[in-house]
N, C-alpha and C positions, 0 to 999 in steps of 0.2 A: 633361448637362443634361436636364433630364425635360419633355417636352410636354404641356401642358397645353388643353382647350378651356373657352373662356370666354360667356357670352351678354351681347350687351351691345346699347342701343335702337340703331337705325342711324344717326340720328340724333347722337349721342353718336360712333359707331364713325365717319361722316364727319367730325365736326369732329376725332377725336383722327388721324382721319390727314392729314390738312390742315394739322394739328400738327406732325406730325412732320416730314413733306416741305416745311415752311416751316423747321424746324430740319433740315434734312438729317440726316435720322436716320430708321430705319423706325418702323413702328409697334409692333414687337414690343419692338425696344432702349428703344420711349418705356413701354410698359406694364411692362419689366421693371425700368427705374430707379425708376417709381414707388413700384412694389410694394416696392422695393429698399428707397428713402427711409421708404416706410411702416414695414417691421417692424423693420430694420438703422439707423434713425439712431443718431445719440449725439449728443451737445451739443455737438461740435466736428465733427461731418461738415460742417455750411454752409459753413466754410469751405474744406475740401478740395471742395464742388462748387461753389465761388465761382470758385475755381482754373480749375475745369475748366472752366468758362464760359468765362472769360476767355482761356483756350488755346483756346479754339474758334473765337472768335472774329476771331484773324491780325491785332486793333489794332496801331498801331506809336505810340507818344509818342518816338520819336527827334526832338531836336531843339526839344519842345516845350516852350516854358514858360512857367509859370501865374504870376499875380501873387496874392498874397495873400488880393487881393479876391476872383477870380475862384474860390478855392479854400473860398474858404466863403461863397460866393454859394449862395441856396436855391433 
């Protein structure tokens, strides 16, 4: 993996790492998935990082169940 340096306002570089450590993730894994999603998407990644999301974030629906209503409540 090749090292890169970047300029960016401090402003901007405070809120993305504030970003990041509210996602417990750094800031470099935050800057690199972007870039990632920017030039590497395709029309079916959102769903492989919908996924990932949802791996991240340890929900459990065991147990739970929805009534009809509630599932196509807006």
């Amino acid at each position: 993996m090749k090292n890169i340096t970047l300029s960016m306002d401090e402003k901007v570089l405070r809120a993305g790492r504030e970003y990041a450590r509210r996602h417990n993730i750094s800031f470099n894994v935050l800057v690199r998935r972007l870039v990632e999603q920017a030039v590497l998407s395709t029309k079916d990644s959102w769903l492989d990082d919908t996924f990932s999301l949802m791996d991240t974030l340890h929900a459990s629906t065991e147990n739970v169940m929805w009534t009809r209503e509630e599932l196509y409540r807006v």
